[in-house]
C-alpha positions as CSV (number, residue, x, y, z in Angstrom):
1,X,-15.4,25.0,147.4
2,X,-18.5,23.9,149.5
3,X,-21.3,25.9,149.9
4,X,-23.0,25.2,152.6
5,X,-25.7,27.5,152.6
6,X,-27.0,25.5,149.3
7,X,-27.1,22.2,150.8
8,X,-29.3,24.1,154.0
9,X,-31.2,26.3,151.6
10,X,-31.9,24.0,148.3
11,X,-29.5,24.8,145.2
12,X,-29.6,28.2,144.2
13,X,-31.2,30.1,147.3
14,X,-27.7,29.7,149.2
15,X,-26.0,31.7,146.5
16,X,-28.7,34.3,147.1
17,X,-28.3,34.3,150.6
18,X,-24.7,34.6,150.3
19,X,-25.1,37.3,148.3
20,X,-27.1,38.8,150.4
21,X,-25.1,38.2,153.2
22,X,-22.2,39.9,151.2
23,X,-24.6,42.7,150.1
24,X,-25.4,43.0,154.2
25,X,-21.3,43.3,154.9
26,X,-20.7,45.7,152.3
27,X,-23.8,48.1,153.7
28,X,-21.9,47.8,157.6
29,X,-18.7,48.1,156.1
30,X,-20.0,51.4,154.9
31,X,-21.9,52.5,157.4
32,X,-18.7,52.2,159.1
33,X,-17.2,53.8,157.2
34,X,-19.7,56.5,156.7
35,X,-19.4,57.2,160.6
36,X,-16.0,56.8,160.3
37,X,-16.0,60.0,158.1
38,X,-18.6,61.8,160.3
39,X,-16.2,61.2,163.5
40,X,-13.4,62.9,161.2
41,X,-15.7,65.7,160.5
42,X,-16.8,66.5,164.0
43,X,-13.1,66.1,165.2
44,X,-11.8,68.7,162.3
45,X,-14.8,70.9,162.8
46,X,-14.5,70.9,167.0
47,X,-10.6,71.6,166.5
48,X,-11.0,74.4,163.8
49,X,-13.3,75.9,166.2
50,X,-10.7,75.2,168.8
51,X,-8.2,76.8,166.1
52,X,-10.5,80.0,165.3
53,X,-11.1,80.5,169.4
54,X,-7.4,80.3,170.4
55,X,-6.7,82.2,167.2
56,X,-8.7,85.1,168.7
57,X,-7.7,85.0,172.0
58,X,-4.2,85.5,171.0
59,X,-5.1,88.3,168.7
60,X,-6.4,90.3,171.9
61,X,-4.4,92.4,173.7
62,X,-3.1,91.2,177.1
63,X,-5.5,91.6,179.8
64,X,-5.0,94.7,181.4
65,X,-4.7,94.5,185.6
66,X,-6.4,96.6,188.0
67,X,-4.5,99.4,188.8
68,X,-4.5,99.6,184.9
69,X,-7.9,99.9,184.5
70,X,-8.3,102.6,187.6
71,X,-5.4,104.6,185.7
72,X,-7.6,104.5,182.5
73,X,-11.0,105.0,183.6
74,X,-9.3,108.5,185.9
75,X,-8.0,109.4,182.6
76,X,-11.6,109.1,180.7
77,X,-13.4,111.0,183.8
78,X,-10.5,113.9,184.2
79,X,-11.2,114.2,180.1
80,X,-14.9,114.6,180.6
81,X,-14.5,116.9,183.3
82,X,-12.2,119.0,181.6
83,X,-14.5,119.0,178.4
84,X,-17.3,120.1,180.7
85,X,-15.5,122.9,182.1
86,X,-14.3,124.3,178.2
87,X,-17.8,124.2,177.1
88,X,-19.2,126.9,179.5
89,X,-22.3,124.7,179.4
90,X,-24.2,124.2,182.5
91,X,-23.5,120.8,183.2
92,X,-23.2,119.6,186.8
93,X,-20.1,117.3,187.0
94,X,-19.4,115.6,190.6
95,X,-17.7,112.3,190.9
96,X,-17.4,110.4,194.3
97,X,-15.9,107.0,194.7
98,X,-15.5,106.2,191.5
99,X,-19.0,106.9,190.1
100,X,-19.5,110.7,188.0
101,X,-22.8,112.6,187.9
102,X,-23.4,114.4,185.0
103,X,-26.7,116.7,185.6
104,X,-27.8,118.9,183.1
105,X,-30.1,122.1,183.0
106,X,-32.9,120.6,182.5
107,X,-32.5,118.0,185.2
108,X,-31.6,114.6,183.0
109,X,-29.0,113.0,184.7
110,X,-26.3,110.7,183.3
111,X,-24.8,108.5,185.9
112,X,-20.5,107.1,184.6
113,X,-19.2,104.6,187.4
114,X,-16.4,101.8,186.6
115,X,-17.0,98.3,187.0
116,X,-14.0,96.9,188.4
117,X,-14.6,93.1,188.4
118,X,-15.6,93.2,184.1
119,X,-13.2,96.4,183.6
120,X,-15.9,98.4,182.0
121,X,-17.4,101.3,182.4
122,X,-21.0,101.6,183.1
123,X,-23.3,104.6,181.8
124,X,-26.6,105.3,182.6
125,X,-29.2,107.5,180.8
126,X,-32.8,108.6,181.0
127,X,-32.9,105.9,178.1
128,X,-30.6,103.2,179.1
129,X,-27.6,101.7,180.2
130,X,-24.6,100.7,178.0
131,X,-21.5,98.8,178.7
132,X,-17.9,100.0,177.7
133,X,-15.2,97.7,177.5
134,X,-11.9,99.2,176.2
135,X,-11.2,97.8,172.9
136,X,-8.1,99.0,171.8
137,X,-7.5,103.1,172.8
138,X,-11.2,103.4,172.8
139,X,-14.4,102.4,175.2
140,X,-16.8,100.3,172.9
141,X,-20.1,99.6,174.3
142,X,-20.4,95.4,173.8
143,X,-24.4,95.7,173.1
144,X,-24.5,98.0,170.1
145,X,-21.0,99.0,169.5
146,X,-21.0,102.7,170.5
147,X,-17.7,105.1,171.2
148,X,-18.1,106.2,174.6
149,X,-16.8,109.6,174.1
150,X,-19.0,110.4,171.0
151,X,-22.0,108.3,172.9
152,X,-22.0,110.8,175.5
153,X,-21.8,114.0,173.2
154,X,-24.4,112.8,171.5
155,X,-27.1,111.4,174.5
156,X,-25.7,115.1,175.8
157,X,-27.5,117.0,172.8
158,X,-30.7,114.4,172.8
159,X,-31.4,114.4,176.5
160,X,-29.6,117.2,178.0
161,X,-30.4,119.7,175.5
162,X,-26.6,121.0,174.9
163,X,-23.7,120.7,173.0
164,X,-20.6,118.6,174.6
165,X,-17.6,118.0,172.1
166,X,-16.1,115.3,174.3
């Protein structure tokens, strides 16, 4: 076989640079390959997340429609009112168009309205305002994971001074 790179190069320094050369190959063959591996990477990790999203999507309940969430959300405020009105605690319950206002003896108010659009219900305190989303059979709050029912009770006996077993 003729090498050609020795006659350019002098004897010797061709088989060098043919080494090199091959050296060279080897490297972009890797690289190459290297990226190759990356690209199967990102592809498996972008699918798994795909995977893990649809997985929990599916593990949700179906979505519940409108009249569905008016039904629940009657249900909650018909409980609270009925709770109220067992305690014999002085607790001002009035609910107009959707929205109930809880004011207590010592004037703290708490403020329950639904939120049609998101299907949550919305409470506001002296403190703050939480978020419920039903989760299940129960209203979680989706900031710091609260029950309504016991959220109430509870903001009931710090703000409003009295005890409400909702």
């Amino acid at each position: 076989m003729l090498n050609l790179s020795g006659l350019l190069f002098g004897f010797g320094q061709g088989q060098r640079t043919f080494e090199a050369a091959s050296r060279q190959a080897q490297n972009q063959r890797n690289q190459c390959g290297q990226l190759e591996f990356v690209h199967r990477m990102t592809v498996n990790m972008v699918q798994g997340s795909y995977n893990r999203i649809h997985i929990l999507k599916s593990n949700r309940k179906r979505a519940m429609n409108d009249s569905e969430f008016h039904a629940l959300a009657d249900a909650i405020y018909e409980h609270i009112e009925a709770r109220i009105d067992e305690s014999g605690e002085d607790i001002e319950c009035e609910t107009v168009g959707g929205v109930m206002n809880l004011t207590f003896e010592n004037g703290v108010q708490f403020v329950i309205n639904r939120q049609e659009p998101l299907h949550q219900i919305w409470l506001a305190t002296r403190e703050n305002g939480h978020h419920f989303a039903l989760e299940g059979d129960k209203w979680i709050d989706n900031r710091q994971g609260h029950e309504l029912l016991s959220w109430i009770s509870l903001q009931a006996k710090r703000q409003g001074d009295v005890e409400l077993p909702l």
